[in-house]
N, CA, C and O atoms as a Maestro MAE file, in Angstrom:
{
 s_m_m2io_version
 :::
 2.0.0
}

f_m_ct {
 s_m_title
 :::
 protein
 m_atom[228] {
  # First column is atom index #
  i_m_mmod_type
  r_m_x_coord
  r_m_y_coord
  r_m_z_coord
  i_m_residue_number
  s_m_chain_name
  s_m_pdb_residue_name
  s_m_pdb_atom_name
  i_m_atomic_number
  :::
  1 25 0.845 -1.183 0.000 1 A "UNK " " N  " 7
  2 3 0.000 0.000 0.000 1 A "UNK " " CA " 6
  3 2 0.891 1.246 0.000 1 A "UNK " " C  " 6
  4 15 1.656 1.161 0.960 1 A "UNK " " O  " 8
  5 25 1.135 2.613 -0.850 2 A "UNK " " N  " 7
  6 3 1.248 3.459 -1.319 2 A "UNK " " CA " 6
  7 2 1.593 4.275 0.282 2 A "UNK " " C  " 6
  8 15 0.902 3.930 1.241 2 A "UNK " " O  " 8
  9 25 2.331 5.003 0.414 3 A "UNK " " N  " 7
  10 3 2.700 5.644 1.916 3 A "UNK " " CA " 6
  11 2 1.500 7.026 1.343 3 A "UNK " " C  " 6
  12 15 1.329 7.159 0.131 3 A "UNK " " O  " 8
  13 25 0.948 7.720 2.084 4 A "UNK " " N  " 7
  14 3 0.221 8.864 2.044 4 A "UNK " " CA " 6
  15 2 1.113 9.847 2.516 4 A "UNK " " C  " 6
  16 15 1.788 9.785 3.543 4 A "UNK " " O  " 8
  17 25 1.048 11.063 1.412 5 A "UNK " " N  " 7
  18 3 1.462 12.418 1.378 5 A "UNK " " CA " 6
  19 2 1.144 13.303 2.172 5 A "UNK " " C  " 6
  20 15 -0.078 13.450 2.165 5 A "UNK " " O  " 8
  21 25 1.676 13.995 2.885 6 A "UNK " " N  " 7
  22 3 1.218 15.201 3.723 6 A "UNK " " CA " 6
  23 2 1.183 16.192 2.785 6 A "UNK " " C  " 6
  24 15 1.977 16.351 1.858 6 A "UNK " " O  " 8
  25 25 -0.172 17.128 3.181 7 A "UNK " " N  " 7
  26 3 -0.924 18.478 2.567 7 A "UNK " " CA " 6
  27 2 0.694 19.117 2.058 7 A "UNK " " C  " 6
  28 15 0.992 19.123 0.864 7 A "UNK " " O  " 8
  29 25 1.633 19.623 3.107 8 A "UNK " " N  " 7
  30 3 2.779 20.261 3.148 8 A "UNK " " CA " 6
  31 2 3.429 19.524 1.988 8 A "UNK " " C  " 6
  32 15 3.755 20.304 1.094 8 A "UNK " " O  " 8
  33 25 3.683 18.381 1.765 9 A "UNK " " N  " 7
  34 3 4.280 18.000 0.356 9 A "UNK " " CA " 6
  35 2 3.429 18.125 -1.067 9 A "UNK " " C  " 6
  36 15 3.970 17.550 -2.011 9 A "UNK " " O  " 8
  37 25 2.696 18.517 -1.232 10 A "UNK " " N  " 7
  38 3 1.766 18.610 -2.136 10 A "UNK " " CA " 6
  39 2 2.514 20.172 -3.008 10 A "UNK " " C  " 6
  40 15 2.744 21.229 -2.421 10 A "UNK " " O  " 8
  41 25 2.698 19.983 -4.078 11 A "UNK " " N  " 7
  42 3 2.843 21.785 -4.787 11 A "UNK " " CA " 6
  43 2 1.856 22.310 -4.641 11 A "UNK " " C  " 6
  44 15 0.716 21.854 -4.558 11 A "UNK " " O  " 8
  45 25 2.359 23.651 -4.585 12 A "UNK " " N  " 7
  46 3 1.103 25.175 -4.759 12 A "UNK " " CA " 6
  47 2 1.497 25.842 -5.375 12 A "UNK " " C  " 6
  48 15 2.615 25.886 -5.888 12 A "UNK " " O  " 8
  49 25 0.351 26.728 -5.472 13 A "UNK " " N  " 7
  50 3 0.326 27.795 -6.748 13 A "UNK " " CA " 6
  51 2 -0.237 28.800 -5.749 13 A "UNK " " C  " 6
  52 15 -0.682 28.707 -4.605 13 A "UNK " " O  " 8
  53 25 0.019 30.143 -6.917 14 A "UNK " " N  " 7
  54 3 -0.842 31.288 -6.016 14 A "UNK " " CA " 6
  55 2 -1.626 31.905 -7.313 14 A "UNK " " C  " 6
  56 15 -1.156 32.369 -8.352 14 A "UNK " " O  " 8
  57 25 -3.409 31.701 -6.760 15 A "UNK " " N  " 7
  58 3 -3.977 32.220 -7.829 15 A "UNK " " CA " 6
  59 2 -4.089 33.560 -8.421 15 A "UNK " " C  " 6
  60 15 -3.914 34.616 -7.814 15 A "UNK " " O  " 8
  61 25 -4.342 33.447 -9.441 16 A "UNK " " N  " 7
  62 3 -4.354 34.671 -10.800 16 A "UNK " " CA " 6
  63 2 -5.532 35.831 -9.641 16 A "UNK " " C  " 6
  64 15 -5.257 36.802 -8.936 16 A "UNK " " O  " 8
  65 25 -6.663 35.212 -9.890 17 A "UNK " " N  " 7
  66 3 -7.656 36.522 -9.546 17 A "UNK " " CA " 6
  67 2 -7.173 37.039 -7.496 17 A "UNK " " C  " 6
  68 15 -6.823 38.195 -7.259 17 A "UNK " " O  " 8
  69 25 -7.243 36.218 -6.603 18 A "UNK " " N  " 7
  70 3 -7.058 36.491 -5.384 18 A "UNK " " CA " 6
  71 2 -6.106 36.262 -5.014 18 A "UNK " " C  " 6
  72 15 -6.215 36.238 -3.788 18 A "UNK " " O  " 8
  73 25 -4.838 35.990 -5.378 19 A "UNK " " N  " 7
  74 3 -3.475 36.064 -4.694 19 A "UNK " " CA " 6
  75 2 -3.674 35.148 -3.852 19 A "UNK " " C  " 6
  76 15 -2.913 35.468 -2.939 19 A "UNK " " O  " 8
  77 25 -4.144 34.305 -3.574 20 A "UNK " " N  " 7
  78 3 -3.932 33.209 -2.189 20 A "UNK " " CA " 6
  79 2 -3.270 32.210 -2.670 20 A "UNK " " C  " 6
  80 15 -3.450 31.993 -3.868 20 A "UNK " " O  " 8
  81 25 -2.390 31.373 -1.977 21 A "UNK " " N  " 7
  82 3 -2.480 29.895 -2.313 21 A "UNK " " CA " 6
  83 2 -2.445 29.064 -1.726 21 A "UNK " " C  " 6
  84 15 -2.305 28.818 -0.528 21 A "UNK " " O  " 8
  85 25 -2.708 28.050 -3.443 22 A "UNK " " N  " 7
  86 3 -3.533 27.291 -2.903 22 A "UNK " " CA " 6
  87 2 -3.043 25.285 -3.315 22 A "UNK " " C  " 6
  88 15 -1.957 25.693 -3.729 22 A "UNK " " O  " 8
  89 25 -3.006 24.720 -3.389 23 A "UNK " " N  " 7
  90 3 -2.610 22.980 -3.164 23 A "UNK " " CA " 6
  91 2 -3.001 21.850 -4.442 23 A "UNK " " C  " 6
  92 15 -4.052 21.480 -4.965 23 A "UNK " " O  " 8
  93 25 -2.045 21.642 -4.562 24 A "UNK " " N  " 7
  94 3 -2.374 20.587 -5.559 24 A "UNK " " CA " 6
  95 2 -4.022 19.497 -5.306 24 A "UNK " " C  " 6
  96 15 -4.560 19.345 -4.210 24 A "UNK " " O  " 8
  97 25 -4.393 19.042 -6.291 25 A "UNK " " N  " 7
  98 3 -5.372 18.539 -5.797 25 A "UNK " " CA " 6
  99 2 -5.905 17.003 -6.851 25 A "UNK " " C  " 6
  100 15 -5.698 17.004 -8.064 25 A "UNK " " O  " 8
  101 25 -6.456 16.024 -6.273 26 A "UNK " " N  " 7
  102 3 -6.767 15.004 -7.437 26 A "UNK " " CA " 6
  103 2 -6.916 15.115 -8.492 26 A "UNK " " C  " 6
  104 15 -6.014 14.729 -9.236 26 A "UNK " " O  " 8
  105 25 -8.359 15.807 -9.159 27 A "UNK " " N  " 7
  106 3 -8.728 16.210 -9.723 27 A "UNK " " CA " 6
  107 2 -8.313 17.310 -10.883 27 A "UNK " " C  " 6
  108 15 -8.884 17.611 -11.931 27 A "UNK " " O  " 8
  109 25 -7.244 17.732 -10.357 28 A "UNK " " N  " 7
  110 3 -6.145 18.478 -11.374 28 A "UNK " " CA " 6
  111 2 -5.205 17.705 -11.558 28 A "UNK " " C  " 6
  112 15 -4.192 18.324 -11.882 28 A "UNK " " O  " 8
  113 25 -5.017 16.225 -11.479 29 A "UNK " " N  " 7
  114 3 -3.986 16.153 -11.821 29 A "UNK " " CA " 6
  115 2 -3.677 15.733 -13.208 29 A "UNK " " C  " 6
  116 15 -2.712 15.008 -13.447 29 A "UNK " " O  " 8
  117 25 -4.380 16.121 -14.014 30 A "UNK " " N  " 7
  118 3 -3.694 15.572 -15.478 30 A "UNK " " CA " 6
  119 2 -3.916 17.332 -16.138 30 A "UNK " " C  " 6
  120 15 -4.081 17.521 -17.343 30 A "UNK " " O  " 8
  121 25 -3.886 18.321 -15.266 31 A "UNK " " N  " 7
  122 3 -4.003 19.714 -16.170 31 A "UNK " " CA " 6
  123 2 -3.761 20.662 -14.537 31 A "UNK " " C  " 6
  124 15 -4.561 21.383 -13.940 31 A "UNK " " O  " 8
  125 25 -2.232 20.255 -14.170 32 A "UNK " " N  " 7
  126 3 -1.717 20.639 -13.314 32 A "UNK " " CA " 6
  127 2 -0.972 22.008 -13.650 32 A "UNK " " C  " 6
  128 15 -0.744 22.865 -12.796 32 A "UNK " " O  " 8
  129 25 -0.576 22.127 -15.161 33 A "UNK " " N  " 7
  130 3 0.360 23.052 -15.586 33 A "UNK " " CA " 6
  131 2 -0.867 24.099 -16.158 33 A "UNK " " C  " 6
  132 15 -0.608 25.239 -16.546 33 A "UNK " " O  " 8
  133 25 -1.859 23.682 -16.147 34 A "UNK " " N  " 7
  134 3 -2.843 25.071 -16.961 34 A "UNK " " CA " 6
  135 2 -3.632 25.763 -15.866 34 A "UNK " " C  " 6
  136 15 -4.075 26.886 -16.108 34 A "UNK " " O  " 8
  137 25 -3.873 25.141 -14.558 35 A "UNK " " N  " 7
  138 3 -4.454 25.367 -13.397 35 A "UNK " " CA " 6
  139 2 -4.457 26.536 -12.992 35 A "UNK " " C  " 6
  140 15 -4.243 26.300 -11.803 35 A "UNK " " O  " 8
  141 25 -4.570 28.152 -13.085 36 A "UNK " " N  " 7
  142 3 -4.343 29.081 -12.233 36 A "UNK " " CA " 6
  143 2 -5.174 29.668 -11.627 36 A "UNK " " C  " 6
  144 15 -4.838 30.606 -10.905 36 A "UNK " " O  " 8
  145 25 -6.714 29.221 -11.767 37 A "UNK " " N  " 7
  146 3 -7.851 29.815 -10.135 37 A "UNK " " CA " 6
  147 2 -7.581 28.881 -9.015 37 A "UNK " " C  " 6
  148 15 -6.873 27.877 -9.097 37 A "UNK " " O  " 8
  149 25 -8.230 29.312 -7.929 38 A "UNK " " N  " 7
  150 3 -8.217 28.442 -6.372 38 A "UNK " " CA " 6
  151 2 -9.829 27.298 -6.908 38 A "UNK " " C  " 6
  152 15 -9.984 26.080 -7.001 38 A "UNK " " O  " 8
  153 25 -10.607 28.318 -7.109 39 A "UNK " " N  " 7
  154 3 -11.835 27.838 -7.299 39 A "UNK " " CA " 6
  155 2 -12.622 28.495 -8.448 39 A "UNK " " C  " 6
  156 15 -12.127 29.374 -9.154 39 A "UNK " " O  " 8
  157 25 -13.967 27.987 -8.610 40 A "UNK " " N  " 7
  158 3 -14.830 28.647 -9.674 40 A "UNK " " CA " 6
  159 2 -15.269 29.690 -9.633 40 A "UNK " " C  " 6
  160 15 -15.706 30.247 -10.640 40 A "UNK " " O  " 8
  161 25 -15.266 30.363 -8.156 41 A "UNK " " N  " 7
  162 3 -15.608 31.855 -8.337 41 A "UNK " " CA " 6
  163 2 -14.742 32.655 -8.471 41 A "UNK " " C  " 6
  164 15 -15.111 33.815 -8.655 41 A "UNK " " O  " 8
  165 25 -13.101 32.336 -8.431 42 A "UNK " " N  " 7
  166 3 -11.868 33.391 -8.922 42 A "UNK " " CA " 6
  167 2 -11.927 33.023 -10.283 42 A "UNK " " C  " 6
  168 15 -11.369 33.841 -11.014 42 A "UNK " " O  " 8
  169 25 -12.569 31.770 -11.018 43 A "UNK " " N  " 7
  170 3 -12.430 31.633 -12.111 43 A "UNK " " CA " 6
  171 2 -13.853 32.882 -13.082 43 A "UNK " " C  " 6
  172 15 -13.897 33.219 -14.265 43 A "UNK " " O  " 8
  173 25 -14.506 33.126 -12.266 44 A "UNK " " N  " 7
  174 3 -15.390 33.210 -13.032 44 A "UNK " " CA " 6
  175 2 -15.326 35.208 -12.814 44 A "UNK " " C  " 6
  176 15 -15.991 35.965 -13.521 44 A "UNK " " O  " 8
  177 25 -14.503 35.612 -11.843 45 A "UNK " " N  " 7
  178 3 -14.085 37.036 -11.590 45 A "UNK " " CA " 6
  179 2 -12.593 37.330 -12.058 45 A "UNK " " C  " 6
  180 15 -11.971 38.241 -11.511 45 A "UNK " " O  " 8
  181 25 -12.077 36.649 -12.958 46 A "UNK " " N  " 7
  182 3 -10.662 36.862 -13.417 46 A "UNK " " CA " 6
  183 2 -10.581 38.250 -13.796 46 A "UNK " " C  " 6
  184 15 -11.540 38.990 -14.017 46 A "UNK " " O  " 8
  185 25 -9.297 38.556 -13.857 47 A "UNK " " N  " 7
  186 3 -9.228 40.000 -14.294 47 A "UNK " " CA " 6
  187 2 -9.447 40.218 -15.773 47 A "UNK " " C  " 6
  188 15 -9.355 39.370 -16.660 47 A "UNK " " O  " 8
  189 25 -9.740 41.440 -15.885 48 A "UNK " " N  " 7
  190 3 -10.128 41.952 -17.405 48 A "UNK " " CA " 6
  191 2 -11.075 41.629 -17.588 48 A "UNK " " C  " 6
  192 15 -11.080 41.669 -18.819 48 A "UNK " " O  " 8
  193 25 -12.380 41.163 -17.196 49 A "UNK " " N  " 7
  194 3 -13.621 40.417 -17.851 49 A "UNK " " CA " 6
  195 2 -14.319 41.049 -17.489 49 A "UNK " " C  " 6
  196 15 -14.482 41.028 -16.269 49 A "UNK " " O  " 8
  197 25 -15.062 41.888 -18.224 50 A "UNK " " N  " 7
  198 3 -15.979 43.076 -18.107 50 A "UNK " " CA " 6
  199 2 -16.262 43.562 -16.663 50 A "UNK " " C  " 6
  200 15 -15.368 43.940 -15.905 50 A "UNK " " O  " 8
  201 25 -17.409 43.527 -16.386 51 A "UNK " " N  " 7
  202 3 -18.366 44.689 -14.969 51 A "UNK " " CA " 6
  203 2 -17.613 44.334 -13.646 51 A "UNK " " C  " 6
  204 15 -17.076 45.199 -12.955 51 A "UNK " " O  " 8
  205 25 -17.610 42.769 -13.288 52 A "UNK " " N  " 7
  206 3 -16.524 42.371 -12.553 52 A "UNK " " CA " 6
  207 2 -14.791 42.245 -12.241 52 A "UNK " " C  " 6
  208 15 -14.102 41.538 -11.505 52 A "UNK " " O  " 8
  209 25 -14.550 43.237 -13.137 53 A "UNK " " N  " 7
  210 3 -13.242 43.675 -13.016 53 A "UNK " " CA " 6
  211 2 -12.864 44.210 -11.649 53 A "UNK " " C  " 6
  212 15 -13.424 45.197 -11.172 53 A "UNK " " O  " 8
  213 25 -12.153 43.714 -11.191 54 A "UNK " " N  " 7
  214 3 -11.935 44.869 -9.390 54 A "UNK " " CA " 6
  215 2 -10.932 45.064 -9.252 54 A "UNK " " C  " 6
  216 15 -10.390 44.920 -8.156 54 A "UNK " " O  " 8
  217 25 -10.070 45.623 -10.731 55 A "UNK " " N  " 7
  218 3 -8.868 46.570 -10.219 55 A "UNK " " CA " 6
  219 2 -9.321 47.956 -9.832 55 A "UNK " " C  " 6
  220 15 -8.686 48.536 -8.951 55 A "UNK " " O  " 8
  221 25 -10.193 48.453 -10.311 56 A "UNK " " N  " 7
  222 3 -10.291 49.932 -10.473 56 A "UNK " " CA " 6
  223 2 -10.858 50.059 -8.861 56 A "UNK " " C  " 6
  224 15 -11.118 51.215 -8.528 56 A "UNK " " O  " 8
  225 25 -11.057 49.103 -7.921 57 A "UNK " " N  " 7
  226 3 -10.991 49.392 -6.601 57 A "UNK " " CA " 6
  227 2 -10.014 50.096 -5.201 57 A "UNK " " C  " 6
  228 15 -10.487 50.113 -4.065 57 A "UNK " " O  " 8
  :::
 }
 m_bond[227] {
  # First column is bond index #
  i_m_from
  i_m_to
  i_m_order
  :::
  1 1 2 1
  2 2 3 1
  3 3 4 2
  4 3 5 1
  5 5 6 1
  6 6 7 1
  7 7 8 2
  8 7 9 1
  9 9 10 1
  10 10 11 1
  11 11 12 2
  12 11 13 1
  13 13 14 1
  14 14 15 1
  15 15 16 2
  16 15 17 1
  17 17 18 1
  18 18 19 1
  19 19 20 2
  20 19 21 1
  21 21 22 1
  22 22 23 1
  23 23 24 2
  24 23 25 1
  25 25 26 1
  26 26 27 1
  27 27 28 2
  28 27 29 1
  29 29 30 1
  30 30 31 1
  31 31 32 2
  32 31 33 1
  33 33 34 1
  34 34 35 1
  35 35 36 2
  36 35 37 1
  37 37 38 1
  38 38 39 1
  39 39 40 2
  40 39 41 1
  41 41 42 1
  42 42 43 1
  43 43 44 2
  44 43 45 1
  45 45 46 1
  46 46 47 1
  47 47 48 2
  48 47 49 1
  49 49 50 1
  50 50 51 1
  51 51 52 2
  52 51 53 1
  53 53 54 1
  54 54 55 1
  55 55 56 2
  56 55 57 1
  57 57 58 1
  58 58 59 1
  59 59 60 2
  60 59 61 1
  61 61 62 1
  62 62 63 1
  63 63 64 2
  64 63 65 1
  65 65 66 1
  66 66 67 1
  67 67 68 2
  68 67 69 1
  69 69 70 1
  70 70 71 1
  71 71 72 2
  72 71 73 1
  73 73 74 1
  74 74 75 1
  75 75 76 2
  76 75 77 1
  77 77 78 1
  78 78 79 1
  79 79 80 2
  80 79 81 1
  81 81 82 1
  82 82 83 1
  83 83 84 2
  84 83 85 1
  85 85 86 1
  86 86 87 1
  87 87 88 2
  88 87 89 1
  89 89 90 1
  90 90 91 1
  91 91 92 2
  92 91 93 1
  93 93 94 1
  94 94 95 1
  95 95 96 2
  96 95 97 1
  97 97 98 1
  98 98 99 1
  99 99 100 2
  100 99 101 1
  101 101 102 1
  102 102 103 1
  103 103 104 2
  104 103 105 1
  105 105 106 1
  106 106 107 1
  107 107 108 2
  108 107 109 1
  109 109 110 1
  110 110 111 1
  111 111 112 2
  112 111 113 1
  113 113 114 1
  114 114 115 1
  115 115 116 2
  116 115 117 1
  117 117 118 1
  118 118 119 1
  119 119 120 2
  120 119 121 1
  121 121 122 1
  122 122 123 1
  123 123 124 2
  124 123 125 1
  125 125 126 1
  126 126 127 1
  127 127 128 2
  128 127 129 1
  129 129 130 1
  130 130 131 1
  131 131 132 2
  132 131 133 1
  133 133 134 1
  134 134 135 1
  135 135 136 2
  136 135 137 1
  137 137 138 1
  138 138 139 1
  139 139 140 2
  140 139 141 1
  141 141 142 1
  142 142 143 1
  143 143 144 2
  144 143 145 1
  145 145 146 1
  146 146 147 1
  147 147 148 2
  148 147 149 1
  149 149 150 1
  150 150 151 1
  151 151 152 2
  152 151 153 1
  153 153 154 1
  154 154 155 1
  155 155 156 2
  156 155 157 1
  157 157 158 1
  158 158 159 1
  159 159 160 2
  160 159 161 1
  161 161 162 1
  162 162 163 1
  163 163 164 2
  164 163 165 1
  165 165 166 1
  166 166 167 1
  167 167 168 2
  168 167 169 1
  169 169 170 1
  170 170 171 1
  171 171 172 2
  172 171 173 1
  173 173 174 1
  174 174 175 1
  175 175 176 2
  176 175 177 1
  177 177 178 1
  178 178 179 1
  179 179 180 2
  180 179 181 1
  181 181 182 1
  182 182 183 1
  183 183 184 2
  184 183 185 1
  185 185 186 1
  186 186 187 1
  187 187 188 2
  188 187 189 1
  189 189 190 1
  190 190 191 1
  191 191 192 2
  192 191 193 1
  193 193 194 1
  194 194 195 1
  195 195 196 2
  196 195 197 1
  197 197 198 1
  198 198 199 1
  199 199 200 2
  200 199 201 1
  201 201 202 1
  202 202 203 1
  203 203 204 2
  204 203 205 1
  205 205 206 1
  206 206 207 1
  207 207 208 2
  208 207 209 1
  209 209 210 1
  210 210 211 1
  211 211 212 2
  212 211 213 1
  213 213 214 1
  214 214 215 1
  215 215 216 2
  216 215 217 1
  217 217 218 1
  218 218 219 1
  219 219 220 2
  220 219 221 1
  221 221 222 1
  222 222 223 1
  223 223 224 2
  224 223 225 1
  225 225 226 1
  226 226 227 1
  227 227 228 2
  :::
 }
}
């Protein structure tokens, strides 16, 4: 049986829209290198994309 990884060994990234970061995850793992939101709502407030833009804050 496979030894289990601690969170801390896992790569991170720091996302595009909120600067946080954030952890590798299952589900990304075959599009690990194109990955740059945390989640679907930094994905869906990225910068430059019309009314929801929040640089001009």
């Amino acid at each position: 049986m496979p030894r289990m990884r601690q969170k801390s060994d896992l790569p991170t990234r720091v996302c595009v829209t909120c600067a946080r970061p954030f952890s590798w995850r299952r589900k990304w793992a075959k599009d690990w290198d194109q990955v740059k939101y945390c989640s679907d709502r930094c994905r869906a407030a990225r910068p430059g994309q019309g009314p929801t833009d929040r640089q001009g804050e």
